[in-house]
C-alpha positions as CSV (number, residue, x, y, z in Angstrom):
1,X,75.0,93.0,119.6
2,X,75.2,91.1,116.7
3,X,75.7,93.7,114.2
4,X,78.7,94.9,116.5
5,X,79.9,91.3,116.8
6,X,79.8,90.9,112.9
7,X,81.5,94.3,111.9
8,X,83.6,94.5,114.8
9,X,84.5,90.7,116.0
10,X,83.6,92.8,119.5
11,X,80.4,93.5,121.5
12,X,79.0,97.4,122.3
13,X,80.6,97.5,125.7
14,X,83.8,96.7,124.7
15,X,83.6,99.1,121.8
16,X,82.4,101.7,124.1
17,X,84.9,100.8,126.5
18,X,87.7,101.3,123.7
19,X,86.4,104.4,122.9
20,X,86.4,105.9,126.1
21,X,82.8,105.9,126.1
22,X,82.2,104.3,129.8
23,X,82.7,107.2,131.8
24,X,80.8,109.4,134.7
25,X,79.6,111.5,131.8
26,X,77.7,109.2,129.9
27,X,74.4,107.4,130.5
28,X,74.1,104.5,128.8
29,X,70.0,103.4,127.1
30,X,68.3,100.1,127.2
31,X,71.2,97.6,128.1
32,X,69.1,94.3,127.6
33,X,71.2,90.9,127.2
34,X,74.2,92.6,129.1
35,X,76.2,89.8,131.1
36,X,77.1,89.4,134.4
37,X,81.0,90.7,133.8
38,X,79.8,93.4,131.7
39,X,77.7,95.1,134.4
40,X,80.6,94.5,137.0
41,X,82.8,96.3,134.3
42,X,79.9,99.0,133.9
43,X,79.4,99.5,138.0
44,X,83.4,100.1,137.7
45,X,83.1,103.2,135.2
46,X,80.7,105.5,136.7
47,X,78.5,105.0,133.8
48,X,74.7,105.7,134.5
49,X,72.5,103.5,133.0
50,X,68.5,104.4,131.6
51,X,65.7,102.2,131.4
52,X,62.9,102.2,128.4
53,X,61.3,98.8,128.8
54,X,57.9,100.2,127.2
55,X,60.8,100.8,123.8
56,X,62.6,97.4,125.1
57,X,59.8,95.0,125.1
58,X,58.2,96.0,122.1
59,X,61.2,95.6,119.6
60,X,61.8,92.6,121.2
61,X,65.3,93.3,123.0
62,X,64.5,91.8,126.6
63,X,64.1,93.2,130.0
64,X,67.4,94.8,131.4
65,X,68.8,94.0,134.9
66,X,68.3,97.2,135.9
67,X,67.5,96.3,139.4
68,X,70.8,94.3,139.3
69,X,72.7,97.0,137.9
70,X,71.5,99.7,141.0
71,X,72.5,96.7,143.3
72,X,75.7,97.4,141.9
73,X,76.1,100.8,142.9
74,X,75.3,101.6,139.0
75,X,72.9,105.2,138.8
76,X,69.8,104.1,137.5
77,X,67.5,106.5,135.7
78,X,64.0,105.6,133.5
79,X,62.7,107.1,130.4
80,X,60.6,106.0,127.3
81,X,62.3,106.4,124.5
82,X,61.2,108.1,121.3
83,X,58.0,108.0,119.6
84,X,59.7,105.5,116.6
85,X,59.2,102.9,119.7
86,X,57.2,104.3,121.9
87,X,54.2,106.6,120.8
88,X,52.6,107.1,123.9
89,X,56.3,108.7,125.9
90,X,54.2,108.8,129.7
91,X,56.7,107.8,132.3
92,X,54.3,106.4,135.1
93,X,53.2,103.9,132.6
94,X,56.9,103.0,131.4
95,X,56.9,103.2,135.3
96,X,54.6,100.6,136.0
97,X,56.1,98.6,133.3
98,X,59.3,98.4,135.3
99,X,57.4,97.1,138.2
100,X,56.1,94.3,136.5
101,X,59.3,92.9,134.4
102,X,61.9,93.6,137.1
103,X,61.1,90.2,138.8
104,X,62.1,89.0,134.9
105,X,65.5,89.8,134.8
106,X,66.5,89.2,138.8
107,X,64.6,90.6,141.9
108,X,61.2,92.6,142.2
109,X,61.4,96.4,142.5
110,X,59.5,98.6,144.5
111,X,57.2,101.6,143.4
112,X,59.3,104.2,145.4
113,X,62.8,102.4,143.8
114,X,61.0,103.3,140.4
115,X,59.9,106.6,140.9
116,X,63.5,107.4,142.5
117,X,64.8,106.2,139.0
118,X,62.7,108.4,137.6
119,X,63.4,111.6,139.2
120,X,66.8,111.6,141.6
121,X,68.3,108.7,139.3
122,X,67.5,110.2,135.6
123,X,68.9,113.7,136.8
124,X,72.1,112.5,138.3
125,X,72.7,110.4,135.3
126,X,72.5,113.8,133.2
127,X,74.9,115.1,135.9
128,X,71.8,117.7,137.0
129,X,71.4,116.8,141.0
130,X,70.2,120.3,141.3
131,X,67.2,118.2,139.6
132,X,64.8,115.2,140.7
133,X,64.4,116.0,144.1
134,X,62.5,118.2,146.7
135,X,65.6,120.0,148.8
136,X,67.0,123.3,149.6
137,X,68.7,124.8,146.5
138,X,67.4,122.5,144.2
139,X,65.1,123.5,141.4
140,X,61.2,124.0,142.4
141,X,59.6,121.3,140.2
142,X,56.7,119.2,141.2
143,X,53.6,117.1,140.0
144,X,50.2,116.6,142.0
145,X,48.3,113.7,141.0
146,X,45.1,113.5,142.0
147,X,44.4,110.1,144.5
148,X,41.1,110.3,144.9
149,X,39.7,108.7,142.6
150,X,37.7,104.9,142.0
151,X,41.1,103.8,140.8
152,X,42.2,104.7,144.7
153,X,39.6,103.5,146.7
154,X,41.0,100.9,149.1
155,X,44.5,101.5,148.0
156,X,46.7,101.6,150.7
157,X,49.9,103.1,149.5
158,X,48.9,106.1,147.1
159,X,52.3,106.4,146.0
160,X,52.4,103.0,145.0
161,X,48.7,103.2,143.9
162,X,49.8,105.7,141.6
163,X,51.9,103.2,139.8
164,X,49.7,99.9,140.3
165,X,46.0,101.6,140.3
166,X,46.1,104.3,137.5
167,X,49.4,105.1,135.8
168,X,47.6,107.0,133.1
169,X,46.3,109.3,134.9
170,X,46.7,113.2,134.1
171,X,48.4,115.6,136.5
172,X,46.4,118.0,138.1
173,X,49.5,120.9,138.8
174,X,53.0,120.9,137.5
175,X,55.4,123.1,138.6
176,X,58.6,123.7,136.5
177,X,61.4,125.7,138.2
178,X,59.1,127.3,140.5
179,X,56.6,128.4,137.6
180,X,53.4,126.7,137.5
181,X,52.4,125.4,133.9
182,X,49.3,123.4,134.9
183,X,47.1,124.1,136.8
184,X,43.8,122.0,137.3
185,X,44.6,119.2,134.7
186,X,44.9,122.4,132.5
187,X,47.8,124.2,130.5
188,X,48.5,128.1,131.9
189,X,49.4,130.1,129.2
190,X,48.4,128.2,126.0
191,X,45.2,126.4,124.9
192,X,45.7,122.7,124.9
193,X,43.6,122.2,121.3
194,X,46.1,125.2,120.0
195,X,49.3,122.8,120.8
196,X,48.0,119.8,119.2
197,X,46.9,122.2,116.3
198,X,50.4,123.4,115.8
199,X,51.7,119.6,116.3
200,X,49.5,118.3,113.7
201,X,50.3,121.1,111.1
202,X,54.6,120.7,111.8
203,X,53.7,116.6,111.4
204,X,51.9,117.5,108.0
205,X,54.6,119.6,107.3
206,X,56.9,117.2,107.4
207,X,54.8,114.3,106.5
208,X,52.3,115.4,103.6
209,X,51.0,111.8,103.4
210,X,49.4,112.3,106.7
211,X,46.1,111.6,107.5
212,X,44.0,115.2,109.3
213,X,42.7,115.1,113.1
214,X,39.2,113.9,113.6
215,X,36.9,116.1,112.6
216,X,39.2,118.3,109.8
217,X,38.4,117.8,106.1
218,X,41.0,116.1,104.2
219,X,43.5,118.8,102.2
């Protein structure tokens, strides 16, 4: 904000806004230190706004009102950001994160209001409601966590559970577009050791400096 406010006497929103940038067709990231007029002026729009906080907190940007902002009638959608801020990218901890900042920036949220932002929310804000959601005509796609587990016992909620007792857990079946591509806490198709393998030789690729996997001599 200061950088805008320094080059451009304005702050993002109003640039954006000048721009034509606040529109039903945009979905705007992170949004920390937004005021109270500027998320009446973005509930106006038909912007859709989407949450990191596990990129957010770490640089040191704040906690967004994102609770505020759904209050608002603002579509609210979660994701983690990139690995430059965020190297682990798992959504049901960024998840969990939400949980416990919301109360932070205005009113606690609830595990179900999270995981809507982060399936129903994050698709309509990429203008895909054929996505995020189990209904007729909608695309087959599904996760089955396991809840089961120590992490579980006692837990009374197991969708909350899944945020509160063990967000880092692994799936055990994922379904995308009707096509299973776990199965088991395994990968159908491919070897899981033969993706990292490829990962780690495009990263050396790219970055000779590099250090090799555990267990690989040095080149």
């Amino acid at each position: 904000m200061e950088v805008a406010r320094q080059r451009y006497g304005r702050r993002p929103l109003e640039l954006l806004d000048e721009w034509g940038w606040l529109a039903p067709d945009v979905t705007l990231a992170h949004l920390c230190g937004i005021t109270d007029a500027e998320r009446a002026r973005l509930a106006g729009t038909g912007v859709s706004a989407t949450h990191a906080p596990g990129c957010d907190l770490p640089m040191g940007w704040g906690v967004a009102p994102m609770a505020a902002l759904a209050d608002a009638g603002v579509p609210v959608g979660l994701g983690t950001s990139g690995g430059g801020s965020n190297d682990a990218g798992h959504l049901l901890a960024d998840a969990r994160l939400a949980l416990q900042v919301a109360p932070l920036a205005g009113r606690p949220v609830s595990a179900r209001e999270v995981l809507g932002w982060a399936t129903a929310g994050g698709a309509d804000g990429l203008g895909r409601a054929e996505l995020g959601r189990l209904e007729p005509g909608c695309a087959a796609d599904l996760v089955c966590w396991p809840v089961d587990g120590v992490a579980d016992a006692g837990v009374a909620d197991p969708l909350a559970g899944l945020l509160w007792a063990a967000p880092g857990r692994r799936p055990r079946h994922v379904v995308v577009d009707g096509q299973v591509v776990v199965r088991d806490g395994q990968l159908v198709g491919r070897a899981e050791p033969r993706v990292a393998a490829d990962l780690r030789a495009l990263l050396r690729a790219r970055a000779p400096g590099l250090p090799p996997a555990a267990g690989q001599p040095f080149a």
